[in-house]
C-alpha positions in Angstrom: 0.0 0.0 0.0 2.9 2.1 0.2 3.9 2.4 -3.4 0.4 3.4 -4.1 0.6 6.3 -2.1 3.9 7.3 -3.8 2.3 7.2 -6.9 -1.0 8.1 -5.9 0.8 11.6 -4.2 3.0 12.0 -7.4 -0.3 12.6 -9.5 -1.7 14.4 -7.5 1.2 17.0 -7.2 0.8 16.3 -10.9 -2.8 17.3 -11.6 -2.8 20.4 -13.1 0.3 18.7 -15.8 -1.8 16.0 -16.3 -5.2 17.6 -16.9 -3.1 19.9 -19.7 -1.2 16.8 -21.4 -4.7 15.1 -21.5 -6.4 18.3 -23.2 -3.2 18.5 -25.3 -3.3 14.6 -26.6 -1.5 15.4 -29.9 2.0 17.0 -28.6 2.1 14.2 -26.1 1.5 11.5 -28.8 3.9 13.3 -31.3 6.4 12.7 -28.2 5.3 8.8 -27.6 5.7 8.5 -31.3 9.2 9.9 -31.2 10.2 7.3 -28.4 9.0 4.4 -30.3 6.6 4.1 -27.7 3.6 3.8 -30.0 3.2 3.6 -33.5 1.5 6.0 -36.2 -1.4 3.4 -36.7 -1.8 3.8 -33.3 -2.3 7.3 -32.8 -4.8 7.1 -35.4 -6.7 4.7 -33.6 -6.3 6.8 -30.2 -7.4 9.9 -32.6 -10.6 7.7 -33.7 -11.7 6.4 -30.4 -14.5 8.1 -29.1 -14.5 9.6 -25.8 -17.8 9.5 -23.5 -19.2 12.9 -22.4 -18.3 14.8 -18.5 -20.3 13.0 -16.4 
């Protein structure tokens, strides 16, 4: 339970970072991309996928 508090406090202190990458998907996958992390067909996909409403 530990580790998940490290990383559960890490986003947090995170938040504001993460809620900008998220609203900012493109840069972030053009950096993924970069690192080989995912591919091109991917990021179409991810660009496809529908995402559900604010609840």
């Amino acid at each position: 339970a530990e580790g998940k508090q490290t990383v559960k406090a890490r986003l947090l202190s995170s938040q504001m970072l993460l809620v900008d990458a998220l609203y900012n998907l493109s840069p972030l996958l053009d950096c993924v991309i970069s690192e080989g992390l995912v591919s091109r067909e991917n990021r179409y996909e991810i660009e496809a996928e529908r995402t559900p409403p604010n609840k």
